[in-house]
C-alpha positions in Angstrom: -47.0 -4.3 -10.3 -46.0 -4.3 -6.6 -43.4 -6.6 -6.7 -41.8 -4.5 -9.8 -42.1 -1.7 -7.9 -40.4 -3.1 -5.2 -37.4 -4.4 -7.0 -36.7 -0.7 -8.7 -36.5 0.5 -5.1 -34.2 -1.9 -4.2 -30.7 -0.1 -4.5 -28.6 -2.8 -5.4 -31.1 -3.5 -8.5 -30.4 0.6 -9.4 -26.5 -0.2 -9.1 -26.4 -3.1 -11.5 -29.0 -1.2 -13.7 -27.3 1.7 -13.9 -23.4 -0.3 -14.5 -25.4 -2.0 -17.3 -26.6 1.2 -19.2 -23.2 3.0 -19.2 -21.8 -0.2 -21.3 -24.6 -0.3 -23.6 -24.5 3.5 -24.2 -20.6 2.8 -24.7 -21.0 0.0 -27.0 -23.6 1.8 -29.0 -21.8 4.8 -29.6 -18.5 2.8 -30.6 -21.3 0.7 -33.0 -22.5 3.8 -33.6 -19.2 5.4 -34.8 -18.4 2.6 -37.4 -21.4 3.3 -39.0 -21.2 6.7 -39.4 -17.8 6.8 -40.5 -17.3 3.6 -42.6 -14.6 2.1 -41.2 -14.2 -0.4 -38.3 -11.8 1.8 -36.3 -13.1 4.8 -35.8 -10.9 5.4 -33.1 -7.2 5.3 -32.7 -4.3 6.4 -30.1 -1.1 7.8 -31.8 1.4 5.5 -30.1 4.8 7.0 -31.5 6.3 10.6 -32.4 6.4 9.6 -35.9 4.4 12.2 -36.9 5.2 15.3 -34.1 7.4 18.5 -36.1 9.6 19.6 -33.6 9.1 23.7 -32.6 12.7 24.8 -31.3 13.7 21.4 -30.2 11.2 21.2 -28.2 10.2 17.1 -27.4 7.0 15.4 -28.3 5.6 15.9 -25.1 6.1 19.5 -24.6 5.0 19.9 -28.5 1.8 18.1 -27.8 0.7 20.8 -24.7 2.1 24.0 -26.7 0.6 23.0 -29.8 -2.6 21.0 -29.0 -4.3 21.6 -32.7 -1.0 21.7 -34.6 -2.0 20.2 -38.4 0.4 16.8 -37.2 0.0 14.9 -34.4 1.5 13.7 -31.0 2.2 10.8 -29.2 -1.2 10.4 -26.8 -3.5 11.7 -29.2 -6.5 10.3 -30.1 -7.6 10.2 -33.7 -10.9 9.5 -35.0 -10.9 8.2 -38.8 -12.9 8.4 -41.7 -13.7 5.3 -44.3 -13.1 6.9 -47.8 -12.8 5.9 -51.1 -9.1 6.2 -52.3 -9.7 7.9 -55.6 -11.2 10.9 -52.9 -7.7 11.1 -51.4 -5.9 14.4 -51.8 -2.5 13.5 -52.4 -1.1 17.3 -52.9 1.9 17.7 -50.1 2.1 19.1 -48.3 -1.4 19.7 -47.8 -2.4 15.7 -48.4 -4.6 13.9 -46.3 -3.0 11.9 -43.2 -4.4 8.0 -43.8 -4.6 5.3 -41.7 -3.4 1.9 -42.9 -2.5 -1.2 -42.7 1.1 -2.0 -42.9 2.8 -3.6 -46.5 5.1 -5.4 -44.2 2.4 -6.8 -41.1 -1.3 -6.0 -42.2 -1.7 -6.6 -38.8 -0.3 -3.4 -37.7 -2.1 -0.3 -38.7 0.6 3.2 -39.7 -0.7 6.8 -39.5 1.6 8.7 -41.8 1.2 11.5 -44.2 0.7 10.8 -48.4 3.6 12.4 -50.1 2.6 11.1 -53.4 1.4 8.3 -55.9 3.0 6.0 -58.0 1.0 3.9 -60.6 2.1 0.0 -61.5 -0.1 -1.7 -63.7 -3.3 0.3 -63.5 -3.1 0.3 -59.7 -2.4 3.4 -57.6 0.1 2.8 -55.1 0.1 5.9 -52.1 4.0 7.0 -50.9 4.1 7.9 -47.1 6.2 9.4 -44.4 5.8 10.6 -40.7 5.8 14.2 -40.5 8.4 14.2 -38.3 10.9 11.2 -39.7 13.4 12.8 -41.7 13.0 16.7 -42.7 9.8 17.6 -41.0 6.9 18.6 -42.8 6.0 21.3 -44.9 9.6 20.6 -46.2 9.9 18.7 -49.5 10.3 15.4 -48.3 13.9 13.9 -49.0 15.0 12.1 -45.9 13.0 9.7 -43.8 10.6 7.9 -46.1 8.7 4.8 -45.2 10.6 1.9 -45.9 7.5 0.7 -48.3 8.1 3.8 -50.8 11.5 1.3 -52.1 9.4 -1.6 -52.1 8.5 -3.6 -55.7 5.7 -2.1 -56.5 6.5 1.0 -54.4 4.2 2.3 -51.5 0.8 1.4 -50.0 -1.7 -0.4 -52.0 -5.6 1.4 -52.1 -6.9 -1.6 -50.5 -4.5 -1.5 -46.9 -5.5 1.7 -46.6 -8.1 1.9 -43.8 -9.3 5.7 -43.7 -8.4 9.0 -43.2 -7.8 11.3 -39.8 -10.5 13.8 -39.6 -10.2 14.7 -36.1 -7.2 15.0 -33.4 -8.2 14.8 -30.0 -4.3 16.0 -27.9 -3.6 13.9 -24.9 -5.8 12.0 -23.6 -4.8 8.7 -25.6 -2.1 8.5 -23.1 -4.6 6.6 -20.8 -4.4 4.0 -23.6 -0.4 4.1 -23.8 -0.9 3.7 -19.7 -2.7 0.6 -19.7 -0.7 -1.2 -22.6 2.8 -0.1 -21.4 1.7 -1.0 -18.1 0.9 -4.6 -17.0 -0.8 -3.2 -13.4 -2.6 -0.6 -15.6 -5.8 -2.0 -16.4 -5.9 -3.3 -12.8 -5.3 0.1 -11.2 -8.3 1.6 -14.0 -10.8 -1.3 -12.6 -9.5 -0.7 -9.3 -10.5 3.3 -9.4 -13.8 2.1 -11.6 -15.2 -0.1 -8.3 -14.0 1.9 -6.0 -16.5 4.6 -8.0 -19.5 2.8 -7.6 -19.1 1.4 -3.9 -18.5 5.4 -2.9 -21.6 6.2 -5.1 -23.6 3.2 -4.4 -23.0 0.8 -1.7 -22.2 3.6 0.8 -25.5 5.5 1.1 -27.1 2.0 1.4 -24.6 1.1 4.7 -25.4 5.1 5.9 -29.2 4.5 5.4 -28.7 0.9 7.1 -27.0 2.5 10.4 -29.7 4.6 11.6 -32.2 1.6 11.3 -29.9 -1.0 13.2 -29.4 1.7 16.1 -33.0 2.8 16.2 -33.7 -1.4 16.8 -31.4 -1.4 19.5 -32.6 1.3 22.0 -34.7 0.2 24.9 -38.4 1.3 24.9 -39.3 4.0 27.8 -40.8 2.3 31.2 -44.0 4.2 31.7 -44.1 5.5 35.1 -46.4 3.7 37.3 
């Protein structure tokens, strides 16, 4: 029990302890999220204006500040998606649900555009989609700007691409995301800021604590007069 005792009170030991429950608390609440929400990405950053409605010409930028809980969404936000069954999908523009999915041309790339309707081939239910703000911006009937897909043979995006909806917009602070993918010295500069955390809030008491002890070593003992 000693020795135990005297490894929590080592400082170091607290440092790596406390590095390793911040990634477990992270991992478990990303694991945690996928459960929760029934889909494997929970979590997304908006990475183009697709889907920003201009105010008076104002750019996406300026749009995501002024209107940080607009019904579209900006460039830099985060999104956090729902799993849900398709048939559950409200496909009634203007009003329809913004879905995440994967796209009919690279399933490797995931969209997040608006349902503007549903066309059925065969039995199968087929989901037509456009960015809010490609073409005539939403509410508008949409005319102009439609995903490519909608032309496609069958038309649209099948049930089975599509990955979820987006029940929460969280404005800006994706663009630490666009940051570090845009930039290669990015990540770098984020682990950089990360250490440079834990050696002010760790490793520095222990040198200030260490000072005193070395000086206290070094001073001569008193002569007692004779």
């Amino acid at each position: 029990m000693s020795d135990l005792k005297m490894i929590w009170k080592n400082d170091y030991f607290k440092t790596v302890v406390v590095i390793v429950l911040i990634v477990a608390i992270v991992l478990g609440f990303l694991f945690g999220m996928q459960l929760a929400l029934h889909t494997p990405d929970p979590a997304l950053t908006v990475e183009s204006g697709s889907m920003s409605i201009p105010y008076d010409s104002v750019d996406n930028f300026w749009l995501s500040i002024a209107h940080p809980f607009d019904r579209t969404l900006s460039m830099g936000d985060i999104i956090i998606v729902e799993g849900v069954n398709p048939k559950d999908l409200n496909t009634n523009y203007p009003n329809s649900n913004i879905i995440v999915f994967h796209s009919p041309y690279d399933y490797n790339m995931l969209i997040v555009h608006r349902i503007i309707g549903t066309v059925v081939v065969n039995g199968n239910t087929y989901y037509l989609t456009k960015g809010d703000g490609n073409g005539n911006p939403w509410p508008q009937t949409p005319t102009s700007g439609l995903d490519p897909w909608d032309s496609s043979n069958p038309p649209g995006v099948p049930s089975n691409y599509i990955v979820g909806i987006v029940v929460m917009r969280i404005p800006w602070f994706g663009w630490v995301t666009l940051f570090m993918r845009d930039n290669s010295w990015g990540l770098p500069v984020v682990i950089a800021l990360i250490m440079l955390l834990i050696v002010i809030e760790f490793i520095m008491p222990i040198l200030r604590e260490k000072k005193p002890e070395q000086q206290n070593r070094m001073q001569p003992q008193s002569q007692m007069s004779l």
